[in-house]
Gaussian input, Z-matrix of N, CA and C with variables (Angstrom, degrees):
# hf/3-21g

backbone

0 1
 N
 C     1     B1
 C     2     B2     1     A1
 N     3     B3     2     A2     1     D1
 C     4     B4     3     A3     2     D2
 C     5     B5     4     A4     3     D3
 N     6     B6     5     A5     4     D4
 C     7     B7     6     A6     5     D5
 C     8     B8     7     A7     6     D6
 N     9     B9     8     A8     7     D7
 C    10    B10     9     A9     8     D8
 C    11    B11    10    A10     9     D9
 N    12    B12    11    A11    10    D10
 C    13    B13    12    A12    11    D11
 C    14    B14    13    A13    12    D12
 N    15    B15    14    A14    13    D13
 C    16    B16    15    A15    14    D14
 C    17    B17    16    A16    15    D15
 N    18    B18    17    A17    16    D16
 C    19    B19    18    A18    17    D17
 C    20    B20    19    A19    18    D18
 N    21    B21    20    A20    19    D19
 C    22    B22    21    A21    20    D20
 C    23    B23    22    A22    21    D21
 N    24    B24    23    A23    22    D22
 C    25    B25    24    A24    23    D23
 C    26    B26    25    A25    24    D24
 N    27    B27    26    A26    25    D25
 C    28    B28    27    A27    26    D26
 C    29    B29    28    A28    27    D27
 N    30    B30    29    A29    28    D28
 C    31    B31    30    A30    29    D29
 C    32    B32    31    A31    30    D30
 N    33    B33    32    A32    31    D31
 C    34    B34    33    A33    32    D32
 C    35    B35    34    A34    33    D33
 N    36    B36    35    A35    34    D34
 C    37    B37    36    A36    35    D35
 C    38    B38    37    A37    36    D36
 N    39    B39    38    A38    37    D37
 C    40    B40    39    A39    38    D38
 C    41    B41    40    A40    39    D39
 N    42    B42    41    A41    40    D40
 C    43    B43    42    A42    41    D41
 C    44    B44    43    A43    42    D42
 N    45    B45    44    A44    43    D43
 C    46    B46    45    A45    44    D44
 C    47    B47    46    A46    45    D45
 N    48    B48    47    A47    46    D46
 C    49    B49    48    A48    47    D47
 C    50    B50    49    A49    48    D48
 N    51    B51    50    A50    49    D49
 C    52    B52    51    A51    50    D50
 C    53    B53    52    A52    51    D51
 N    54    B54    53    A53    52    D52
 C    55    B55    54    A54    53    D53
 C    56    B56    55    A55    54    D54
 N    57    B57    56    A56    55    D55
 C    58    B58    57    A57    56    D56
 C    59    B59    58    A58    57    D57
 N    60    B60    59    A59    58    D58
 C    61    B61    60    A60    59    D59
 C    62    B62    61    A61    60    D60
 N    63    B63    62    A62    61    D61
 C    64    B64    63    A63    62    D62
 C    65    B65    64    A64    63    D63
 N    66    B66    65    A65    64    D64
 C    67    B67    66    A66    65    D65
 C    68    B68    67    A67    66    D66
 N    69    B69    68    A68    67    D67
 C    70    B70    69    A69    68    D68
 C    71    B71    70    A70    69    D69
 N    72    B72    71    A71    70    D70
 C    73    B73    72    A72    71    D71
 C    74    B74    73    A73    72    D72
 N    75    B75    74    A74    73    D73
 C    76    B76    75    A75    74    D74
 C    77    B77    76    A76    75    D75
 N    78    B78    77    A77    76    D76
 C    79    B79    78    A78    77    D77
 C    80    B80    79    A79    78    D78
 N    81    B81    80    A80    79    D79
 C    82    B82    81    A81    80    D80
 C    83    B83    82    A82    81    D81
 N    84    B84    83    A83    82    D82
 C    85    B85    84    A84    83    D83
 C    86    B86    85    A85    84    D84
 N    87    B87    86    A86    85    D85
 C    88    B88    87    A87    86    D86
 C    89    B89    88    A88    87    D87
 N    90    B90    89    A89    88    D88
 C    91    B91    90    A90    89    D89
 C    92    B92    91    A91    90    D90
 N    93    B93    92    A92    91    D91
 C    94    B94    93    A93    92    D92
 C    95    B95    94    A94    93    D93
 N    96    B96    95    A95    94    D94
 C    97    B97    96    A96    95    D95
 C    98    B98    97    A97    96    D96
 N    99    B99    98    A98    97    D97
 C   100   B100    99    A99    98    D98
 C   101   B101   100   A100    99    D99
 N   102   B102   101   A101   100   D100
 C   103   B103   102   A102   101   D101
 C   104   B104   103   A103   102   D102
 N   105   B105   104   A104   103   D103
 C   106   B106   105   A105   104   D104
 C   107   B107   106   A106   105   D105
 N   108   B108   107   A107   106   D106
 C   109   B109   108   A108   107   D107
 C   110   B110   109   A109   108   D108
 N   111   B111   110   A110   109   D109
 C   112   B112   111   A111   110   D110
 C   113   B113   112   A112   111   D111
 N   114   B114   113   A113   112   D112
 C   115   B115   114   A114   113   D113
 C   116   B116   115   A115   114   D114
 N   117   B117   116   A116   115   D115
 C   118   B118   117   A117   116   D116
 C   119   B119   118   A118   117   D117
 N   120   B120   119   A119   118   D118
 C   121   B121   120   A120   119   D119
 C   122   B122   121   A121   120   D120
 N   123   B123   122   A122   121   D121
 C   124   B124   123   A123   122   D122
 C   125   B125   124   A124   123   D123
 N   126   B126   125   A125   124   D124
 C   127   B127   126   A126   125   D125
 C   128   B128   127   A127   126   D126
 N   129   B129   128   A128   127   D127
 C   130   B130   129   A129   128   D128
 C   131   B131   130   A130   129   D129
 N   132   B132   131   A131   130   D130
 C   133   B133   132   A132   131   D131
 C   134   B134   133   A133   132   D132
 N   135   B135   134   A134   133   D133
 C   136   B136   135   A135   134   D134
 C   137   B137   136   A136   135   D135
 N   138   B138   137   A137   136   D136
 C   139   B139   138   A138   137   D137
 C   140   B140   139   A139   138   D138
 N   141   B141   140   A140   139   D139
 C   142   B142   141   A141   140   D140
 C   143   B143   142   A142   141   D141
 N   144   B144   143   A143   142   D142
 C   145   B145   144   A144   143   D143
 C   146   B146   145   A145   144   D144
 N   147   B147   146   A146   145   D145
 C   148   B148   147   A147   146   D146
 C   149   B149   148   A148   147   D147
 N   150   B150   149   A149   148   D148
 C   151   B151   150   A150   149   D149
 C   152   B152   151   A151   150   D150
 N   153   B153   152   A152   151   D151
 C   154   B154   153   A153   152   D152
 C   155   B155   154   A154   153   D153
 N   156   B156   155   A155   154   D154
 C   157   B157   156   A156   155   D155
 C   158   B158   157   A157   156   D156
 N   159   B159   158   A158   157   D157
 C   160   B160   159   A159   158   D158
 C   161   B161   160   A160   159   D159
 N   162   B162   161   A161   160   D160
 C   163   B163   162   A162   161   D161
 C   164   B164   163   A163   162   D162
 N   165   B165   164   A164   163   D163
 C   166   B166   165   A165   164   D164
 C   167   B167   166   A166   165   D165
 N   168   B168   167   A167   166   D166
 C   169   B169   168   A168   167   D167
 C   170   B170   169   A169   168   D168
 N   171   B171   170   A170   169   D169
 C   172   B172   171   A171   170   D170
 C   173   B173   172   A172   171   D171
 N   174   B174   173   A173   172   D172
 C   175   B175   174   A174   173   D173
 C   176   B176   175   A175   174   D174
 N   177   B177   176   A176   175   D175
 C   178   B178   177   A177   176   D176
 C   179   B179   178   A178   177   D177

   B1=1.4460
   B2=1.5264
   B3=1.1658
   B4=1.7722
   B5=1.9008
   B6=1.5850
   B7=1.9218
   B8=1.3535
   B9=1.4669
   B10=1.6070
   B11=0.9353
   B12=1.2176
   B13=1.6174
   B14=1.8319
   B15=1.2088
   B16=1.4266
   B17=1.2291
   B18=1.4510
   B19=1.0924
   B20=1.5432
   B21=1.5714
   B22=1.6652
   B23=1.0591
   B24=1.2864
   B25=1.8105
   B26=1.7588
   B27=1.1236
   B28=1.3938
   B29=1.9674
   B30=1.5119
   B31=1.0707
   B32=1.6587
   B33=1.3764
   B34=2.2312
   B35=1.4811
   B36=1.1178
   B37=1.8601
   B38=1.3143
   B39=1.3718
   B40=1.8851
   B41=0.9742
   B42=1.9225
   B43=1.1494
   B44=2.0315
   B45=1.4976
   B46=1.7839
   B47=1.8652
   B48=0.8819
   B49=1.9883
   B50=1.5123
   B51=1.5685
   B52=1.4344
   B53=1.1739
   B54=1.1143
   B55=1.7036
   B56=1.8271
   B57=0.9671
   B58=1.9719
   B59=1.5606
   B60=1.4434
   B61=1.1020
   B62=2.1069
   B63=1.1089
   B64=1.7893
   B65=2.3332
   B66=0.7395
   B67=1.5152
   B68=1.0805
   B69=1.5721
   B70=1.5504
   B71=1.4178
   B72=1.0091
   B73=1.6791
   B74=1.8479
   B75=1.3449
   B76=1.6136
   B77=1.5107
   B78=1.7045
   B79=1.1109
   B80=1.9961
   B81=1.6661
   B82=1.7594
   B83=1.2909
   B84=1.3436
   B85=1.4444
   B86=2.1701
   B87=0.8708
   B88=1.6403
   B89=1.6677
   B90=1.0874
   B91=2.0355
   B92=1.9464
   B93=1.2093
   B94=1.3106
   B95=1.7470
   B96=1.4497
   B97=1.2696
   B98=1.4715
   B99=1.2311
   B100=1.6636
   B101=1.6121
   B102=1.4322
   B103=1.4532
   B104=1.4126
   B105=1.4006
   B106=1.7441
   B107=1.5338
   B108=1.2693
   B109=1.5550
   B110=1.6020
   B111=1.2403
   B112=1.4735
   B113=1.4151
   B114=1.3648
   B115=1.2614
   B116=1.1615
   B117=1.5892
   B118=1.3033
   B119=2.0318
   B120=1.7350
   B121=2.0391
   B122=1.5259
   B123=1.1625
   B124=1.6151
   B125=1.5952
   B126=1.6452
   B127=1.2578
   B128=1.3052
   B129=1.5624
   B130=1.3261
   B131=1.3456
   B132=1.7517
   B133=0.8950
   B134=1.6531
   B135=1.3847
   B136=1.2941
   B137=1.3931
   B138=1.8278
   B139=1.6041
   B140=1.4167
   B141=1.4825
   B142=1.3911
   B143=1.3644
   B144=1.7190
   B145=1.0380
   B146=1.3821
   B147=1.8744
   B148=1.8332
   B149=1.6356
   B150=1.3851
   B151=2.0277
   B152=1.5150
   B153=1.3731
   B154=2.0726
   B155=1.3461
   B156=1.5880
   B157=1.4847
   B158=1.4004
   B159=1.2616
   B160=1.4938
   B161=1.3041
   B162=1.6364
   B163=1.1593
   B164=1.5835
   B165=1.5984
   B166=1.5125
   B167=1.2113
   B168=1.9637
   B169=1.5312
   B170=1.4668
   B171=1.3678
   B172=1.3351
   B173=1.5445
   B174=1.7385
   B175=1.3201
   B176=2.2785
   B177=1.4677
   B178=1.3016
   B179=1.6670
   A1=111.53
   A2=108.73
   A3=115.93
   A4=121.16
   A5=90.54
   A6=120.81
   A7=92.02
   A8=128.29
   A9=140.04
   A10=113.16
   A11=111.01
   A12=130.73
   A13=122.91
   A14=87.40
   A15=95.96
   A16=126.96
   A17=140.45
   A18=149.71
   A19=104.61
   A20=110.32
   A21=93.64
   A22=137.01
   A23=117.26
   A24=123.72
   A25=98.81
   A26=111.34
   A27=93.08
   A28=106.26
   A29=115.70
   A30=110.76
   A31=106.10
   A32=95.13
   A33=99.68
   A34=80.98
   A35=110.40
   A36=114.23
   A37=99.25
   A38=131.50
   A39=115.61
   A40=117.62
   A41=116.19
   A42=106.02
   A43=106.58
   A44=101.43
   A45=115.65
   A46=99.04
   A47=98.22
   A48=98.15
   A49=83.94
   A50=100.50
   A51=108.65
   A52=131.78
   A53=125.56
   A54=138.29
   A55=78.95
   A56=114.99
   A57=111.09
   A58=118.33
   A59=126.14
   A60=144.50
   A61=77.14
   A62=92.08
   A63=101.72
   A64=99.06
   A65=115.67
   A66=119.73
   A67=122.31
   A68=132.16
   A69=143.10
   A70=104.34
   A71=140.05
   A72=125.32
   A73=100.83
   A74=101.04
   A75=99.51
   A76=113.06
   A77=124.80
   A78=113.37
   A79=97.79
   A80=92.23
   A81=89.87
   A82=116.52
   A83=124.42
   A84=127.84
   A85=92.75
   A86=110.28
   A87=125.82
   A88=106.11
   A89=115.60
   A90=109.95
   A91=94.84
   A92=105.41
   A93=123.06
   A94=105.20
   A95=105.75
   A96=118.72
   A97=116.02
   A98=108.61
   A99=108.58
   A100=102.64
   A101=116.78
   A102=125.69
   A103=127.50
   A104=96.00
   A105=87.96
   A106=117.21
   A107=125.67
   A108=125.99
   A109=112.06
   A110=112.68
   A111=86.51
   A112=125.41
   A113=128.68
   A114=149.66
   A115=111.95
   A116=124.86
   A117=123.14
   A118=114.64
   A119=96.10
   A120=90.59
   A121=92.02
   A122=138.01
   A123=114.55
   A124=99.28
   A125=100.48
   A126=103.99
   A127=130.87
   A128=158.86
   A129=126.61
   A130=101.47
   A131=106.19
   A132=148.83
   A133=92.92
   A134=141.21
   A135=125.65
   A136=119.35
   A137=103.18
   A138=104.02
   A139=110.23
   A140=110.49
   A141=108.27
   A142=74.09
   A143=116.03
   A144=120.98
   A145=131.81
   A146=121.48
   A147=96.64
   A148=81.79
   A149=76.48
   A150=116.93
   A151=96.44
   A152=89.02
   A153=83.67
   A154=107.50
   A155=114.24
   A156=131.45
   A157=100.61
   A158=138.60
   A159=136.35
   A160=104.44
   A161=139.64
   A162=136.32
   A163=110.66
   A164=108.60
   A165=108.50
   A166=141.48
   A167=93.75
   A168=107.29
   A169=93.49
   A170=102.64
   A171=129.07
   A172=99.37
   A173=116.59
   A174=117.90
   A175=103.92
   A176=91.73
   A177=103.94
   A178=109.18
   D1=-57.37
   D2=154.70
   D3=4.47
   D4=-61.61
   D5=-159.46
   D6=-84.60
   D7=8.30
   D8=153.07
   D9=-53.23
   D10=-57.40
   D11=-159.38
   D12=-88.63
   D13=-9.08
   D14=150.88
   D15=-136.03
   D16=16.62
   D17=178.53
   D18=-92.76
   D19=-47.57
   D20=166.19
   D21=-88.78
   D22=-1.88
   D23=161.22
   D24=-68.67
   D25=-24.96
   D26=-166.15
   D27=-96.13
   D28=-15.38
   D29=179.22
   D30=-94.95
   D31=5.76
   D32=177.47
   D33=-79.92
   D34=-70.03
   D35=-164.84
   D36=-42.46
   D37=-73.10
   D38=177.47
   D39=-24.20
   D40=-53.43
   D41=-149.77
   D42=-74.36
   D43=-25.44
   D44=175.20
   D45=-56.06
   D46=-27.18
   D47=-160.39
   D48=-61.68
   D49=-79.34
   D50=-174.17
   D51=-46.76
   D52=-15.46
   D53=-163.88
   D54=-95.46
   D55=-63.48
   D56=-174.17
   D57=-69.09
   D58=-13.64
   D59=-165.79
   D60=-84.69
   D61=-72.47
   D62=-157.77
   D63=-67.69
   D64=-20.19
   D65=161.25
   D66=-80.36
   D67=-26.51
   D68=142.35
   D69=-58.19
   D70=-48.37
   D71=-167.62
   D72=-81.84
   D73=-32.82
   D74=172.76
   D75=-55.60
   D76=-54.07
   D77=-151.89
   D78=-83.69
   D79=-17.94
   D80=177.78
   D81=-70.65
   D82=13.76
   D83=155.88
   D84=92.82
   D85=-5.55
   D86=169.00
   D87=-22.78
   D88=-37.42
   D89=-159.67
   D90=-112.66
   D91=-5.92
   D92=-154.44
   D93=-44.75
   D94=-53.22
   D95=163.38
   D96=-126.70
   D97=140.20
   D98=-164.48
   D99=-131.71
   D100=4.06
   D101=175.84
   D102=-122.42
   D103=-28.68
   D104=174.17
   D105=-75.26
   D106=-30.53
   D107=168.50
   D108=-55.70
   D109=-30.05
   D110=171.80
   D111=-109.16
   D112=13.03
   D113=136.78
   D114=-43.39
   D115=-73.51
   D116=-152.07
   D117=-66.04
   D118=-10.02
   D119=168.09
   D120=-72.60
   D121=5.06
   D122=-157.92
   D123=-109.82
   D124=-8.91
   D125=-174.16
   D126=-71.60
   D127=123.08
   D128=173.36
   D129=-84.98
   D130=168.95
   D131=-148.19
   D132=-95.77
   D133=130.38
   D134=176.66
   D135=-95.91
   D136=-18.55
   D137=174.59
   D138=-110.16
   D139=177.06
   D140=-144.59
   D141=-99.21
   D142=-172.49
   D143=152.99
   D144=-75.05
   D145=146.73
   D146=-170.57
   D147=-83.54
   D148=178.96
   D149=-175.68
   D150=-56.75
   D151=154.67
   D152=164.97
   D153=-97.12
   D154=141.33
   D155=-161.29
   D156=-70.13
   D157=157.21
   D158=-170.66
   D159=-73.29
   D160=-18.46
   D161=-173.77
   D162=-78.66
   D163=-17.22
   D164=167.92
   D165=-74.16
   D166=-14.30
   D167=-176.77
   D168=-94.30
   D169=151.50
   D170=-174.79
   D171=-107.75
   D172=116.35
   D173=-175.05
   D174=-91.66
   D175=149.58
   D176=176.18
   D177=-54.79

């Protein structure tokens, strides 16, 4: 009964961490958009890739 008495002071404090953890990502604009990030893997790419520059090729 004892491990009462500190088990919920210590799960108030979690529960404060998290409650400010998730109100910091709110006000950091965090939820702001929740759709275009996972769109844009779906996106292609319209330019090609450039050439590799001659300093990349490795001569014999």
């Amino acid at each position: 009964m004892n491990i009462l008495l500190a088990l919920i002071p210590i799960s108030l404090l979690l529960l404060g961490a998290a409650i400010w953890a998730f109100l910091a990502a709110v006000r950091g604009g965090q939820f702001d958009d929740l759709d275009t990030p996972a769109l844009d893997m779906l996106r292609e790419d319209d330019k090609p890739a450039p050439p590799p520059s001659p300093q990349d090729r490795e001569s014999p």
